[in-house]
N, C-alpha and C positions, 0 to 999 in steps of 0.2 A: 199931700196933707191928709187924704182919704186915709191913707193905710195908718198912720201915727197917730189918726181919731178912733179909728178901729181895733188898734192895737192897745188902746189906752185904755177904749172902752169895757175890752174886757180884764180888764185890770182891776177896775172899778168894783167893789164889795157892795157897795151901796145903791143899786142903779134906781131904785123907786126916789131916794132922796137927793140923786142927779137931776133927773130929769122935773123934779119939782125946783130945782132951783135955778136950773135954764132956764122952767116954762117962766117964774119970775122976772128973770132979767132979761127976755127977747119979747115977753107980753103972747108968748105961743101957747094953747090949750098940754097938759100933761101927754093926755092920749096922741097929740097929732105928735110931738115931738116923739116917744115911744114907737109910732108906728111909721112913723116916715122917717126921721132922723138915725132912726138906731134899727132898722129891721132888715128887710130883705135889701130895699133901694138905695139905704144909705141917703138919703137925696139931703143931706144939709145945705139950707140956702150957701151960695157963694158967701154973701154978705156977714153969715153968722158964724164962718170956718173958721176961722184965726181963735174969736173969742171962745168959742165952743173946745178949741184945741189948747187954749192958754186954760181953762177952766179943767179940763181933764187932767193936765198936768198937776196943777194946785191940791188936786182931788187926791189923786195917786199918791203925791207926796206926803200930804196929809195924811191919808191911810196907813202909809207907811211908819210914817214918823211916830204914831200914837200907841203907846204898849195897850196892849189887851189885859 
């Protein structure tokens, strides 16, 4: 699941208004999510991986879908 968070993540155009809308829906500070979820360690709780994985997709899609 690691590598399809990762992979998505950099997918992602948006990452300042990702990780404000995780820090909303897990109740986690912007900066801890930033710095621990998405940096060197990767460390996303167990518990928040699935959600975290279904929200990158929506994301992507999104991005996608939307003409510029």
């Amino acid at each position: 699941m690691n590598t399809n968070i990762k992979n998505l993540y950099r997918k992602v155009r948006d990452k300042k208004s990702l990780i404000f809308l995780l820090s909303k829906e897990f109740g986690v500070r912007p900066n801890s999510i930033r710095c621990n979820w998405f940096s060197t360690y990767w460390s996303i709780p167990s518990k928040y991986e699935a959600r975290v994985l279904r929200i990158l997709q929506n994301t992507v899609t999104h991005q996608n879908s939307v003409t510029v």
